[in-house]
N, C-alpha and C positions, 0 to 999 in steps of 0.2 A: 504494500500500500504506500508504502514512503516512497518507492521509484516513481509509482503513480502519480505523485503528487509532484514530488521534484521535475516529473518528464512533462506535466500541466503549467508548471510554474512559467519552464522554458518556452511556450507554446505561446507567440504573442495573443493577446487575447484583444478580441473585439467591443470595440464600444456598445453595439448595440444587438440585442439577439437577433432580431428582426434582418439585418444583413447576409443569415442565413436561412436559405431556403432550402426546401426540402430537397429539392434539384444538386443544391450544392452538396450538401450532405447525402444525399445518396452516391454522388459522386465519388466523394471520399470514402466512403466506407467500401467503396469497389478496388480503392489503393491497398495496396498489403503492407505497406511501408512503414514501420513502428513510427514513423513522425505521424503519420493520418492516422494509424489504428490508436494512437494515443490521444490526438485531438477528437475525434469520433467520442471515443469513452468520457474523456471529459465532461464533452459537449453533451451527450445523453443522460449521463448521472446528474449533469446540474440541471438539466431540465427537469428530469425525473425528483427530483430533490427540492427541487424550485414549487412544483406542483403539488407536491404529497401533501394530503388532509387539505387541501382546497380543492382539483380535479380528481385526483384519484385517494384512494384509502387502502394500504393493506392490510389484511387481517392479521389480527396479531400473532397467529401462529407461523404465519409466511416468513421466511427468508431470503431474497433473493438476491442475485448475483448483479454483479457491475454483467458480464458476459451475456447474463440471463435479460438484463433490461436492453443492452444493446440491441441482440437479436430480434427483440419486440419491435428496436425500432424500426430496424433495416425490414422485419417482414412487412411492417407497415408501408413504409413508404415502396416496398416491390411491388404490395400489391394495391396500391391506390396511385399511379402514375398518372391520373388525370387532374392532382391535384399537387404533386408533388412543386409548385408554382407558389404555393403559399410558402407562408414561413416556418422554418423548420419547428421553432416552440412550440407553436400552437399545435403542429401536427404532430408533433412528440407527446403534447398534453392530450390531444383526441386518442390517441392507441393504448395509452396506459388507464386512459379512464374509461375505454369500452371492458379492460383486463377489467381494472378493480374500483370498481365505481365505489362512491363515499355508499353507504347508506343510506342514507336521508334522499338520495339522487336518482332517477331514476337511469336503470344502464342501456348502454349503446349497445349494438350491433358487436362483437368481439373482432378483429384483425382480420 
């Protein structure tokens, strides 16, 4: 976790999330290059992270993986290319919250 953080720290970071679109980060996440596969994860857990108990809720028995939410997001965006146009956030906030919707919300359509 510390190389993680240390390989993020390097990684110039963007003023504004919204700069990245789904387009772009699908892109990257087709690079195998430990510079992209570490910005990729970055970028997914702070969204994932950014959202949790406002769009999405895990149960508190769940554990899941930096690997594990990545995956979620790349299948997302594989299998919605018509929208992949918008901004990566919000499309990262729509796939985690069709997974694990709060309670109180009602859930989406799953990935």
């Amino acid at each position: 976790m510390k190389k993680l953080l240390v390989a993020l720290l390097m990684v110039p970071a963007m003023a504004r999330a919204e700069f990245e679109t789904g387009n772009t980060l699908y892109t990257k996440m087709q690079d195998q290059s430990n510079g992209e596969r570490m910005y990729v994860m970055g970028y997914v857990t702070g969204v994932f992270d950014a959202y949790q108990h406002i769009s999405h809720c895990l149960p508190s028995n769940v554990n899941v993986t930096i690997g594990q939410v990545t995956d979620i997001a790349r299948m997302y965006l594989q299998n919605n290319p018509s929208i992949r146009h918008k901004t990566a956030d919000v499309l990262l906030r729509d796939a985690f919250k069709a997974i694990w919707p709060c309670a109180n919300r009602p859930a989406r359509n799953p990935v």
